[in-house]
N, C-alpha and C positions, 0 to 999 in steps of 0.2 A: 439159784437162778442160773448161774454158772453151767450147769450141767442140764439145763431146760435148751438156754440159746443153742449151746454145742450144738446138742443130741438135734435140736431141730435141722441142721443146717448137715443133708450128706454130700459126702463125698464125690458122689457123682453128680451133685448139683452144682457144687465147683466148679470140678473140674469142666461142665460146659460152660459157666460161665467163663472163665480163664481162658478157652481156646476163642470163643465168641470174640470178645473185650479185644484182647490183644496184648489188655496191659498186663499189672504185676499182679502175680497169685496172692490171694488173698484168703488166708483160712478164717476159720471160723470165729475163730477169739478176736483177728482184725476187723471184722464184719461187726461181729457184735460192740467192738469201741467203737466204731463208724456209730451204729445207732446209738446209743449213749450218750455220744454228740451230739448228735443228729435232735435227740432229744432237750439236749441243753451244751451249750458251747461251753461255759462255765465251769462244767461239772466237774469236782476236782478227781487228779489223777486216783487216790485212794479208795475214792466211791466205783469209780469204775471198777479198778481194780479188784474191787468186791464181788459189783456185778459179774465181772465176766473172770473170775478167781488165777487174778494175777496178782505181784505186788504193786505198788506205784510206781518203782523204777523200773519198773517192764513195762508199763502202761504208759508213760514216759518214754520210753525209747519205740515202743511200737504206734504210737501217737507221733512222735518226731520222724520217723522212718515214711510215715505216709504220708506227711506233712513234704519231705524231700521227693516223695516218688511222685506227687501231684497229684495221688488218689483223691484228696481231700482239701481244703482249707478251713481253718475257724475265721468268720469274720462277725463282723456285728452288723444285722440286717438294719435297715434305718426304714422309718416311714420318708419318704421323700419330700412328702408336703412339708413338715414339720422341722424340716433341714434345709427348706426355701426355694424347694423346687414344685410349684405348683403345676406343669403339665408335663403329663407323660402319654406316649403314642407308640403304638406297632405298627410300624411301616414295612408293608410287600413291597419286594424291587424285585422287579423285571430285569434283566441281563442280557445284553447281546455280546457276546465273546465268553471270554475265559471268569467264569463266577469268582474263583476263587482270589482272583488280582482286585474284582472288586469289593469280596468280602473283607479280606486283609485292609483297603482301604477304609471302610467302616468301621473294623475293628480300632483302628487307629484313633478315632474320631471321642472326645472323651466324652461327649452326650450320649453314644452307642452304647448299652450297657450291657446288651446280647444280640448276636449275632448267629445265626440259624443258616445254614444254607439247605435247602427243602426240596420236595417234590412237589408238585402240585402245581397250584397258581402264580406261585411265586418262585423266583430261585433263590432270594433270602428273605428271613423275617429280622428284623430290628426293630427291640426296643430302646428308646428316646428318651429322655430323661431330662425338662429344660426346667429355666426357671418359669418361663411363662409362655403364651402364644405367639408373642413376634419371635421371641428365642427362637421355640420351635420350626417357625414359618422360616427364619432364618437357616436352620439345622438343613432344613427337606429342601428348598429351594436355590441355597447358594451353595450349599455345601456338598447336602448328597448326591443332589442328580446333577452337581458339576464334577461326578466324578466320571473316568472315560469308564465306559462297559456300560454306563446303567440306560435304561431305554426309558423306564418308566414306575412314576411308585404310585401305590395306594396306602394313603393315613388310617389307621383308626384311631381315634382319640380315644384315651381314659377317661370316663365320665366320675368311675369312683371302683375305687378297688376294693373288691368284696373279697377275696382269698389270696391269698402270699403267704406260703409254706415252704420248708427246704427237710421235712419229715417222709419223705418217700420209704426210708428203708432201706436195704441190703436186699438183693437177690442174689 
């Protein structure tokens, strides 16, 4: 399998990626532990190591190197509801001034759980994360649009979440 991942992934497909990105070069063997993860957080260093024909203690330190560089995190995804957080919402903010002073702001905010700043309709997207509807009412109405920059937001409420995946892959 080893030599399938490789051979699939050239060299000048990197290399645009890497000048694109910004950030750190990432070859081929680091890409393919990305998916490996990607596919199970769990999976211990020796299976990868199989997979993509490393030892463990190379899969190990090139898992802990990505880990440092911020390419990556392993976390445990949670169903929200089941952890007692029964609504969640994507709020459009509108922005008069400097977005990015009021993005930082929401970032801060620990019901914020992503933070977007976009083209379009909106200058950011935020998802919300409460335990219930006055929570929320409280998040959007005291909190967020009391921050200075914002002009105005639009709610969508979750009705029920049909997809939540962190399997995209490597390009």
């Amino acid at each position: 399998m080893h030599s399938d991942v490789v051979a699939s992934r050239s060299a000048e497909h990197r290399d645009s990626r890497e000048s694109r990105n910004g950030g750190p070069q990432l070859d081929a063997v680091s890409l393919a532990i990305i998916e490996q993860l990607q596919e199970d957080g769990r999976r211990p260093y020796a299976a990868i190591g199989k997979a993509v024909g490393l030892s463990e203690a190379a899969v190990r330190q090139r898992v802990q190197k990505l880990l440092d560089q911020g390419v990556m995190q392993i976390v445990a995804v949670t169903d929200p509801l089941t952890v007692g957080f029964r609504r969640q919402a994507m709020v459009g903010v509108n922005v008069e001034g400097d977005v990015e002073s009021v993005a930082d702001a929401l970032t801060a905010m620990s019901e914020c759980e992503y933070v977007v700043m976009t083209a379009g309709s909106f200058d950011l997207m935020v998802e919300i994360v409460c335990e219930d509807d006055d929570h929320l009412l409280d998040v959007i109405n005291r909190r967020i649009r009391a921050v200075p920059g914002v002009r105005s937001t639009e709610s969508f409420v979750y009705l029920k979440l049909k997809k939540q995946t962190y399997m995209w892959g490597t390009r």
